[in-house]
N, C-alpha and C positions, 0 to 999 in steps of 0.2 A: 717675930722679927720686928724691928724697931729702928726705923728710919729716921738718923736725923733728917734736920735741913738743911744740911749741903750732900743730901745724897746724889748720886749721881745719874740714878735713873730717872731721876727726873728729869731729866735734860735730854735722856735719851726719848722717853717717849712725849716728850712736848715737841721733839722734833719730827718724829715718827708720827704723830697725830698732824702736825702741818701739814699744807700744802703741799709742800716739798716732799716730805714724809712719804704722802698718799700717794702722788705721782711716780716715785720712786721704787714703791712696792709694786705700782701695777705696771712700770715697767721693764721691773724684773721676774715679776712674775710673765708678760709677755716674751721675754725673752725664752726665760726655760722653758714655756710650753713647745716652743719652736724650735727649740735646740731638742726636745724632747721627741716631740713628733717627726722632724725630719731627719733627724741624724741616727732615728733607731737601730738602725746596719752598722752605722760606726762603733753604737753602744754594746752592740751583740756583739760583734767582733770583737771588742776589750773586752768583756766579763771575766772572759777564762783567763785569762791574764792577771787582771784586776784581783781576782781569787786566790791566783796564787801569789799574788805580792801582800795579799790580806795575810796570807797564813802564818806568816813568820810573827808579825807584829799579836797577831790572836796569840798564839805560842806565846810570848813574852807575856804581854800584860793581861792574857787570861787565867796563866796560871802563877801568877805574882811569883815569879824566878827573883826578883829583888829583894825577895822578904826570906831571913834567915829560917832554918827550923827550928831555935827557939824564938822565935818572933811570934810561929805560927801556933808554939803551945800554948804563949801566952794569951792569945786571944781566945782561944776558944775554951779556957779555963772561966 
């Protein structure tokens, strides 16, 4: 992989390595622990739901329905 230099990540992680950066991950990472440990009940309670709004989208893009069957001969040729 070959980065020029106007790549763009670099601008992401000089900002991610700031101050700003470092403050900003610890406190989002502070957040989700809290949203994690106290709202566990809330989180239980969505799962099953959560799952069953997963399955349709698994359905689609697990089993590539977009892709014709000769699309699919030709790959695996």
């Amino acid at each position: 992989m070959n980065h020029g230099s106007d790549c763009q990540h670099k601008g992401f992680v000089k900002w991610f390595l700031s101050w700003r950066g470092v403050v900003a991950t610890l406190l989002l990472a502070a957040v989700s622990y809290y949203l994690l440990t106290e709202h566990r009940e809330h989180l239980a309670l969505a799962l099953p739901y959560l799952l069953l709004l997963a399955c349709p989208l698994f359905h689609i893009f697990g089993h590539q329905h977009g892709v014709a069957a000769s699309d699919k001969a030709d790959t695996k040729k």
